[in-house]
N, C-alpha and C positions, 0 to 999 in steps of 0.2 A: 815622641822620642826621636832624636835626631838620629841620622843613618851611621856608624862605625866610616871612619874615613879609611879610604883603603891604601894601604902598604905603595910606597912607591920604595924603588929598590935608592938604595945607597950608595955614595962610590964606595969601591973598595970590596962589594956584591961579589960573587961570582956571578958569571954570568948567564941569566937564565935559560934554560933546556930549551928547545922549538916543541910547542904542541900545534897537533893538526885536530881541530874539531870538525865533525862533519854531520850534515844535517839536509835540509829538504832546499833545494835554490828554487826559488819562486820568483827574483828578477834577476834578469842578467846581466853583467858587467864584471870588469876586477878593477879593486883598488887599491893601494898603499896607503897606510894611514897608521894613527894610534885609538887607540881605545878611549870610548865616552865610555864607564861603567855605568849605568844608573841602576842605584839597588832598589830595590822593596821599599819607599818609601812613601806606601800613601799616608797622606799626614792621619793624626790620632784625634779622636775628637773624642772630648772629653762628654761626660753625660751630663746635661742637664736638664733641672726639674724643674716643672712651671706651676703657678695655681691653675683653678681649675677655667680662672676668666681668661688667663694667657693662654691658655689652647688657643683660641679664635688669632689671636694674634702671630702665636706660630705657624697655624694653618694658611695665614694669610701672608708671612713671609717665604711658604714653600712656595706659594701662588705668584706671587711675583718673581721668584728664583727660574721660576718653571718657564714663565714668559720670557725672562729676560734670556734664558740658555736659549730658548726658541727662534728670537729676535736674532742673539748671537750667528745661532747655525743657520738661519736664512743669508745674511750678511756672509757668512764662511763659502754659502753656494754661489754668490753670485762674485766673490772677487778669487774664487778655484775654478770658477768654469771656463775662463780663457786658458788658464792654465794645464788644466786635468781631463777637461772633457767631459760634458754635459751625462755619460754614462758612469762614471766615477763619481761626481758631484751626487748621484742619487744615492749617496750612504748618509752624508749628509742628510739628505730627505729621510732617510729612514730611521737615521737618531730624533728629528722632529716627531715622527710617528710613533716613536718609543716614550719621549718625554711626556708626549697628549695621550699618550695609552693608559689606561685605569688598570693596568697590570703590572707596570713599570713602577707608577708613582703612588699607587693606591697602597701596597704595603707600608710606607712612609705615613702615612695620613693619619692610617688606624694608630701607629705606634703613635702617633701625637695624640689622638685621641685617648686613646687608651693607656698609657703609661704616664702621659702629660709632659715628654718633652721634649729638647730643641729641637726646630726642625733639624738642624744639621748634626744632628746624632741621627735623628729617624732615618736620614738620607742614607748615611756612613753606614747603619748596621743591615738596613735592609736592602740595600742594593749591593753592600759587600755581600753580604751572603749570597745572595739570587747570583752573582760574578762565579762565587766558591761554587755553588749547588752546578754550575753549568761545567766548569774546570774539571770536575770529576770524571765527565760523561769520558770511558776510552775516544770516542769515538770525537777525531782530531777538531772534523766539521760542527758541532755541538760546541765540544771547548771552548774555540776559537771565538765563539758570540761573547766570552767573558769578560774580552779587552769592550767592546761596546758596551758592555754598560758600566764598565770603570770609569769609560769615557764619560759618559753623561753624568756621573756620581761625581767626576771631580767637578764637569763645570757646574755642576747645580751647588758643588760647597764655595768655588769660587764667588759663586753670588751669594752666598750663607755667610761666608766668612771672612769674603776679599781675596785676592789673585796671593798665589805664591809664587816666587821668583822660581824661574825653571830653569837648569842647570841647559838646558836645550837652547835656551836662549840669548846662553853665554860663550856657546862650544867655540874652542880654539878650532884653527884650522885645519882640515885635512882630518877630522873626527871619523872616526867608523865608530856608530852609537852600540852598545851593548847592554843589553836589557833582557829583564826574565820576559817581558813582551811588551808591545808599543800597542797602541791607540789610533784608529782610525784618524783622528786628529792631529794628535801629537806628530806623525808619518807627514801628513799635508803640510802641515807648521814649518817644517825643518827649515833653516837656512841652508838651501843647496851651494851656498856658497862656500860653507865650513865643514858643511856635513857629506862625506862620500856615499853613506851605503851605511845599513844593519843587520845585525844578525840577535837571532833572539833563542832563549832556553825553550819557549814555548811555538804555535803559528803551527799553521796548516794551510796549504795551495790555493786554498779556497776565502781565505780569510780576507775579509773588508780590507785587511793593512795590506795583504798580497797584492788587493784590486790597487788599494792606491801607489804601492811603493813602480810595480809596473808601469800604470799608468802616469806616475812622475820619473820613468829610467831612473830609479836608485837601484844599484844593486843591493838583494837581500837575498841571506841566508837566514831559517826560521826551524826549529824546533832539534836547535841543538843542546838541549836537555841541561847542561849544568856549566854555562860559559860564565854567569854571573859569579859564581863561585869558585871560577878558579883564575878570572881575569885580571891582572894588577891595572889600576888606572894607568893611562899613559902609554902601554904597552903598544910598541909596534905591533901592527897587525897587517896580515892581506886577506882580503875579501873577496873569493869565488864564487859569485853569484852563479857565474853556468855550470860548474862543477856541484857547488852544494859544497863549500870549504873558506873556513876558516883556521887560517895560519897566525899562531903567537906566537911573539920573537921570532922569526925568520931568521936560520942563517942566513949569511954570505951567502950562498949560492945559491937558492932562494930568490933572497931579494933580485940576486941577478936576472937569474932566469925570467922571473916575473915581471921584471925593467924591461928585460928584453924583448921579451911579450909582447907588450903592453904597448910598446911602441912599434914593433912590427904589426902588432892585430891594427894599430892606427893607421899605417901605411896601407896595407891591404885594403881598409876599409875604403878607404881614398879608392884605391885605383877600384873598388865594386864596384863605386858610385857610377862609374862610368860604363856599366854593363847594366844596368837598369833600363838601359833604351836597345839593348840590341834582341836580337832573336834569341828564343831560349831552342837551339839546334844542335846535337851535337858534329862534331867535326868531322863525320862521313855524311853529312846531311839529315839527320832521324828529327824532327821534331820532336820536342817533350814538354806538353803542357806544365806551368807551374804555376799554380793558383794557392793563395793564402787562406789561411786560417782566422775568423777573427770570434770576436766576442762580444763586440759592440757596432751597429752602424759606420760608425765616422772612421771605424779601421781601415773600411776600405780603401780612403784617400793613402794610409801608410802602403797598405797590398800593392796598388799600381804605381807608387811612386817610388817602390823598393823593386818593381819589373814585372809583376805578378803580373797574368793576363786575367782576372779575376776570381774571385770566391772561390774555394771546395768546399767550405765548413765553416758553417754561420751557427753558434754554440750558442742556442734563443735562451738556455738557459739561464742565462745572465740574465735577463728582464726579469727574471724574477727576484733573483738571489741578490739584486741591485734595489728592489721595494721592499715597500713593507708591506706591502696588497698581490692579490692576482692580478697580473696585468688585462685587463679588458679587450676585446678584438681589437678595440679602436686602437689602441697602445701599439696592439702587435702591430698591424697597420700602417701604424704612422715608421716605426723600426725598419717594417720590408719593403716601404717603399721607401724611402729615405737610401735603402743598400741599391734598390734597383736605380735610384736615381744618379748615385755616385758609379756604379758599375757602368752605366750608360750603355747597355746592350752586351755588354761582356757577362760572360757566366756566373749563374750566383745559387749553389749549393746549401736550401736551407735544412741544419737539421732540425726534429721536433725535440720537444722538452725533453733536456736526458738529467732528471732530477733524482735522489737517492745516491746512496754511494757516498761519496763524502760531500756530493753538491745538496744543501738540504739548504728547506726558506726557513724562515723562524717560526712560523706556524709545524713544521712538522718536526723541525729539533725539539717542541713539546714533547714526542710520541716519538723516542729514537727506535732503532731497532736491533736485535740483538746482533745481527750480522749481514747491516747492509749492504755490501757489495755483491752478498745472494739475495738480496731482499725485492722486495718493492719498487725498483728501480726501472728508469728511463720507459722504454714503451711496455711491461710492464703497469707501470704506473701511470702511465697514459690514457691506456685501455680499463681503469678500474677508476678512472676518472675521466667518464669521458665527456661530460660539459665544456671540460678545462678544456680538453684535447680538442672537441669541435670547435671555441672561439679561435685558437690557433690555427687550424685548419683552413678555418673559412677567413682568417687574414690573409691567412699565403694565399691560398685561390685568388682573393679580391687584387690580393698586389703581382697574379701572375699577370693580371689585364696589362700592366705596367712597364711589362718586360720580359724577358727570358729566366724563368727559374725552374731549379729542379729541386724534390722535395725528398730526404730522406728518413727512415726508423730508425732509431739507437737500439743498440744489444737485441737485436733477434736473434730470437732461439728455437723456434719453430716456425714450418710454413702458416700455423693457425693463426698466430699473429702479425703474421706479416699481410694475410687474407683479412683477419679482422680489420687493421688498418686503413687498407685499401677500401673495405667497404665502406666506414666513416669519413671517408673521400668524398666515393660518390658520393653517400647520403650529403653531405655540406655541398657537392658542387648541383644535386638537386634544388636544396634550400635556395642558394644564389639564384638557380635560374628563377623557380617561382617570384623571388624577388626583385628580376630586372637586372642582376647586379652579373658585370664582366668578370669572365675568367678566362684561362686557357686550358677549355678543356683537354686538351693533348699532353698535358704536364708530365713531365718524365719523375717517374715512381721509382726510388729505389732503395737502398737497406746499406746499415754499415754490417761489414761483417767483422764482429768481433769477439765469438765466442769461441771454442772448436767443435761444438755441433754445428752452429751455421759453416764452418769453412768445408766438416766432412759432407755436408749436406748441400754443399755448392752446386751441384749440378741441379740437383729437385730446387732450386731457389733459383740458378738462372733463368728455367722456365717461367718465370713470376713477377720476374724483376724488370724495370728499365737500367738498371745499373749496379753495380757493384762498386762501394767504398771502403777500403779497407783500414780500421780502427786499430793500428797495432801497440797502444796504450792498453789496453782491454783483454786485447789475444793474446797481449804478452802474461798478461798478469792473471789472466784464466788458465792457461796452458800450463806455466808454471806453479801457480799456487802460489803467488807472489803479489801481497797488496804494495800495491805502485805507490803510496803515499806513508810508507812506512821505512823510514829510515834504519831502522836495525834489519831489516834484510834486503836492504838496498843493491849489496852487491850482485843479489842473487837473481837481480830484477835485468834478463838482456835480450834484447833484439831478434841479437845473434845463436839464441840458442836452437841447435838442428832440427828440435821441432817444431819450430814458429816458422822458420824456413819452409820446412816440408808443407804446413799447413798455407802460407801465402803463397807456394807454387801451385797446390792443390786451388784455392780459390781463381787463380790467374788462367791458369788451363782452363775449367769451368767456363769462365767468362770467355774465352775466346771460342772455345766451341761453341758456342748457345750468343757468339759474335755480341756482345754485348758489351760497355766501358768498362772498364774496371781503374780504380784509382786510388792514392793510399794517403789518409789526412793523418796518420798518427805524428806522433813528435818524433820517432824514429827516423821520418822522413826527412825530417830537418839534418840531419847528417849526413856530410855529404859524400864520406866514405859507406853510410847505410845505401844509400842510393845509386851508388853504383850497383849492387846485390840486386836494388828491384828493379832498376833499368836491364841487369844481364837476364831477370827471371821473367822481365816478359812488359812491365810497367812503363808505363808511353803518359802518366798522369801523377803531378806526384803535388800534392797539397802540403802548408806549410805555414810556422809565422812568422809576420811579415818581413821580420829582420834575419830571417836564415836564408833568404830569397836569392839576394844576389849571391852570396858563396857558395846557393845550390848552383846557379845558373853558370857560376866560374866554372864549377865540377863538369857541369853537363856539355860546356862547348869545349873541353880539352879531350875530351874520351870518345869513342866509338864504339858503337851496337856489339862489334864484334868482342871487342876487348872487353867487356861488360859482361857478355855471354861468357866467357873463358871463366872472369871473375865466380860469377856464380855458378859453373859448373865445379873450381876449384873448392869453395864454400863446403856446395851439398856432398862433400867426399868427407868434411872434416865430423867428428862426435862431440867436439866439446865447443862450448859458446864461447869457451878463452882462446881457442885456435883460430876461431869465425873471426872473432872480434881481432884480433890482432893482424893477421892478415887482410882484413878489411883496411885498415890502418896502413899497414906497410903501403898497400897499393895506392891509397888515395896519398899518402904522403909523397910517393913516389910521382903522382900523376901534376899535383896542385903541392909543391913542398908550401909553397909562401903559407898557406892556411893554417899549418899546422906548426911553421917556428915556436919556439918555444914553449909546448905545450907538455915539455917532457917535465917541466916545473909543478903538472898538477898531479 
């Protein structure tokens, strides 16, 4: 059954209202555009019934369908990996591992067997469903694996049934695609020549389409709940990838603002470029290290070439949530040297697997949990797995021979844990020796603090630590009661509120008595009116992603210690996170206006 075509307006219309949709931004950018709708239309396959000799025959067309998708997504790795990046490219590998998996394709087989028919019904009903049975899970990280295997469902009918013209491959210019959700595929596919950016009804942070629409700079906006439903084709649209906003029909003013934008953020971007080479100092002489964030090896080359003087926060969790397997030491290995190689003696902050939470591999989206953000998670889950934990271990050791690294825990919440860790250290850096194999044993040891028992507990943990990293994604969202990846209490999710404040002065003091680093990798840091707040409260270190690099570095050479200090003294007088937060704002707009043109449009 073919899709309902959707309503374009008529002359003579009134003219439609402005809606603002809003949702999770997971790449960033903004664009002007009109709306690609694409509905619910995976095609319908009719049932067919076979004798009992056609079994064989239909077994033997899933078999080559299987090969031929296989064949296909090999060929998709090697002409996306100049493109996307050899760590992106491994979703691809991991739809191969889904396709050759007897849990994927095996429900399909028996339905042949057992019912007796088309392959491409057996495909259609049991892989739709296993897509459904995953969409239910609340839990966004779970869902999200649903678009994966619609993926492979279509192209295995594509070879069942022959290719269907895809509206994607026709898109007029200037398209912002809109969709109940997109395909790890379909995302790669795009002609970025037509196509600006997407936003979807469904998606999660984490989501294989998240990994690629980033790692192709589209901007995307993802789990804005019911945009298919209320979007006319055609429809002017703008697309707030850093905000998490989607605008249909735009007034006048609007549009302006967002022109205006959009053309001043180009300008500014321009004159950044040109502060990627200078000192990151501010302008009474203070030095303030700024080191990136990344999530894959080859980021690094973006961190130094956007000004970074290297690594805070190397997020190893990716190697996994990018396979379809554990990754082996060797893997780790090849990954931390690979960072230490491009670092070239510059600092490189590894942390360990911070898995659970909404970051989950496919092996444990089997086994969800009821409330993973208290669950199972990061070291944790570390510690209750600890084979996993020592091949990890004994990579970084082997690739400390290689260079300057430091090794951090995720989510500690007691000293026992953080002691446990420590001693699956030594034990690994034992192993190495009996084994001949280089390390440094001096490796500086230290912990993110991201819960608020670790930060009231600061001082019992500087005793223990080589360093302090401060995780204010985490602290925020602990402190407050506030899941960071849920869009219906988003507003409620800040920074700025007085007692995240109180609690990262409290960890800063700590560290400087007990004279030890201290440094902040959250995404908060990326803001470059939040950063003035941690340079007044004491922060001399402040981590970040790649591209928030230079506009931190514009903030940090026009301010002084002094005036930063005043900032945050005015802050911690205020009670509410709307006072913090806006006076945050006044100052830095005041300090650096160009940064902030036009941003009274979001």
């Amino acid at each position: 059954m073919a899709p309902k075509p959707r309503p374009k307006p008529t002359p003579g219309d009134p003219a439609p209202s402005m809606q603002v949709f809003n949702g999770l931004g997971v790449s960033p950018g903004i664009v002007i555009g009109r709306a690609l709708v694409l509905d619910d239309d995976l095609r319908h396959v009719q049932k067919r019934t076979v004798t009992e000799a056609g079994v064989k025959t239909e077994l033997a067309r899933l078999d080559k369908a299987i090969k031929a998708a296989v064949d296909e997504l090999n060929a998709a790795q090697k002409a996306a990996k100049q493109e996307i990046g050899d760590e992106a490219v491994e979703i691809f590998r991991v739809h191969v591992a889904m396709l050759t998996d007897k849990y994927t394709t095996g429900p399909a087989r028996r339905l042949i067997e057992q019912e007796r028919v088309g392959a491409e019904y057996a495909v259609a009903k049991t892989m739709g469903e296993h897509a459904d049975q995953l969409r239910k899970f609340s839990n966004s990280a779970i869902a999200t694996k649903a678009n994966d295997v619609e993926d492979l469902e279509d192209r295995l009918l594509n070879h069942l049934l022959g290719p269907r013209a895809s509206r994607l491959d026709k898109a007029p210019e200037n398209s912002v695609v809109i969709a109940r959700d997109l395909t790890p595929s379909q995302t790669a596919g795009f002609n970025r020549k037509r196509i600006l950016g997407f936003a979807t009804d469904l998606g999660g942070r984490t989501s294989h389409t998240a990994i690629v629409a980033r790692a192709l700079g589209l901007p995307a906006v993802v789990g804005c709940q019911n945009l298919t439903d209320s979007i006319p084709e055609g429809a002017p649209v703008i697309l707030d990838g850093e905000q998490g906003i989607l605008i249909v029909h735009p007034d006048k003013e609007h549009l302006e603002q967002y022109r205006l934008y959009t053309e001043r953020r180009r300008l500014f971007q321009l004159e950044l470029s040109e502060i990627a080479d200078l000192p990151s100092v501010t302008a009474d002489g203070t030095p303030i290290e700024v080191l990136g964030n990344i999530e894959f090896a080859d980021e690094v080359g973006l961190v130094l070439n956007n000004g970074g003087s290297g690594v805070g926060l190397y997020r190893t969790e990716f190697l996994y949530l990018t396979s379809d397997h554990e990754p082996t030491e060797g893997e780790h290995y090849q990954s931390y040297k690979r960072c230490v190689e491009l670092c070239a003696g510059r600092s490189l902050t590894i942390r360990t697997v911070d898995l659970g939470a909404d970051k989950y591999t496919q092996a444990r989206a089997e086994v969800p949990e009821r409330n993973p953000f208290l669950g199972l998670r990061s070291i944790r889950y570390c510690l209750k797995s600890q084979p996993m934990f020592k091949r990890q271990l004994r990579a970084i050791l082997r690739a400390s021979a290689l260079g300057p690294i430091k090794v951090m825990f995720p989510l500690v919440t007691s000293v026992s844990e953080f002691r446990s860790a420590k001693y699956l250290i030594n034990d690994a850096m034992e192993d190495l020796e009996e084994q001949g194999l280089a390390f440094d044993r001096d490796i500086k040891i230290g912990m993110m603090v991201e819960v608020p028992s670790a930060a009231l507990m600061a001082d019992v943990f500087a005793r223990e630590v080589d360093f302090f990293s401060i995780g204010t994604n985490d602290l925020v969202q602990y402190t407050l009661a506030v899941d960071r990846t849920n869009e219906r209490v988003a507003n409620l999710y800040n920074p700025g509120h007085p007692a995240v404040i109180q609690l990262i002065r409290t960890i800063i003091r700590a560290a400087r008595r007990h004279e030890i680093p201290v440094s902040c990798c959250g995404e908060s840091a990326s803001d470059p009116e939040y950063a003035l707040l941690l340079m007044g409260l004491g922060l001399r270190t402040l981590s970040v992603t790649s591209s928030s690099i230079p506009a931190l570095k514009r903030m940090i050479r026009s301010v002084t210690i002094p005036q930063c200090e005043r900032i945050a003294r005015q802050a911690l007088t205020f009670d509410s996170d709307v006072q913090v937060s806006s006076y945050l704002r006044d100052r830095a707009r005041q300090i650096v206006p160009e940064a902030f043109d036009g941003r009274s449009a979001e």
